[in-house]
N, C-alpha and C positions, 0 to 999 in steps of 0.2 A: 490370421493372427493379428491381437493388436498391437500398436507399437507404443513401446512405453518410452516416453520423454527420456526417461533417465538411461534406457541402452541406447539410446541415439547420437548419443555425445557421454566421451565419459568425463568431457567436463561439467555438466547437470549437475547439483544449479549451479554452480560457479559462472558467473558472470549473468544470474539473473540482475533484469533493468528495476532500479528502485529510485521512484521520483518519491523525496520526502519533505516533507512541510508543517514547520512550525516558528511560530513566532520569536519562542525561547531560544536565542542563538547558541546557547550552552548545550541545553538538552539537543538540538538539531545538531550539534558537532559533536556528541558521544552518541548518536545515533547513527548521524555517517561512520565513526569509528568504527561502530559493531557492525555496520554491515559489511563495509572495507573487511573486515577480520574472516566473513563467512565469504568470501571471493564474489562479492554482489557489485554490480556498477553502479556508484550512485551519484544522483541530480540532485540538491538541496534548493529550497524554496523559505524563505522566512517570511513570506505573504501567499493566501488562497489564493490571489486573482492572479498572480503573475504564476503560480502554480498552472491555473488551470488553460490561461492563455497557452502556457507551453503545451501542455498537454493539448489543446485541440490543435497546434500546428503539427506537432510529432509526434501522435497518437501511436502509430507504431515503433517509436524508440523504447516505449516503456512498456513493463510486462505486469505490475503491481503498481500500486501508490499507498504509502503509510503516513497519514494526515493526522495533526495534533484537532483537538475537538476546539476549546476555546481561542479563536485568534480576533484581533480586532477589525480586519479588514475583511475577512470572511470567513464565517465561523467553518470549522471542522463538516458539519450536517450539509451548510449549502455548498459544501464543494460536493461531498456524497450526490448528494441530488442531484447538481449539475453532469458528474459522471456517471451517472445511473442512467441520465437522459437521451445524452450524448454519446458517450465512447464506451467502448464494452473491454475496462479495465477496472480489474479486484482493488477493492478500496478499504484497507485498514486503519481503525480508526486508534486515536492511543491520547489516553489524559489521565493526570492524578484522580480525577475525579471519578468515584467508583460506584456510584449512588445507581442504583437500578436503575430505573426510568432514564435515564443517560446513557448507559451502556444498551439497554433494550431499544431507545428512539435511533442508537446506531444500526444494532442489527434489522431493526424494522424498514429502516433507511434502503437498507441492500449491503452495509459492510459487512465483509464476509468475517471479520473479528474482531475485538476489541481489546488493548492492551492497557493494561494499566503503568502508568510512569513509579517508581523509573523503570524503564524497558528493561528486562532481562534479553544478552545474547544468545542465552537457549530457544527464545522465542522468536527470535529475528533469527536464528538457524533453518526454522521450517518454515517458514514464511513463503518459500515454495510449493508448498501443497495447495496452496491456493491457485496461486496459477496454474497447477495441473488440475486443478477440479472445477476452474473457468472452461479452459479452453476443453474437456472433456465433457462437462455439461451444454458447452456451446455447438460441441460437432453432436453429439445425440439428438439434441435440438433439429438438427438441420435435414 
């Protein structure tokens, strides 16, 4: 029989790990709110590189990362990359900006979604499915 994440704990997801980063200190503090509000642990970053530094030290602290697209120190894409390369953590991508070819260069990228600003907390509610369909396609893999 397989085991499903969510009869494992009947806390699932409550206290999924969310490293989130964006430059916008506004948008990045109503974003920590709504995750706060869905019982998610979260890490805020207002720069990609100190983002991603963390992430290669405590690669298993975090279970998702939800990354703003335009920032000046490292856009939204090179961080994707950089975790696509590196570390085998679900990378959602999130910007006002809704223009095809932007939202496509994310998913082509490997982000497993794209939100458009401002974030709805209906969306940041399942934000766990992803992490169950990482680590699912990860152990099939193996």
């Amino acid at each position: 029989m397989e085991e499903n994440p969510a009869s494992t704990t009947t806390m699932f997801p409550a206290g999924l790990r969310v490293l989130v980063v964006d430059d916008d200190p506004l948008c990045l503090r109503i974003v920590e709110k709504m995750l706060h509000r869905c019982q998610y642990v979260v890490t805020t970053f207002s720069r990609g590189a100190e983002a991603l530094a963390t992430l290669r030290d405590r690669r298993e602290d975090f279970d998702i990362v939800l990354s703003d697209v335009h920032m000046p120190d490292m856009d939204g894409f090179k961080l994707l990359e950089h975790i696509a390369l590196e570390l085998d953590v679900p990378v959602m991508m999130m910007s006002a900006n809704c223009a095809t070819d932007v939202v496509l260069r994310g998913i082509i990228h490997g982000a497993v979604d794209y939100l458009l600003k401002p974030v709805r907390i209906e969306e940041l509610r399942n934000i766990w499915q992803h992490v169950v369909r990482k680590k699912r396609d990860g152990a099939g893999g193996k």
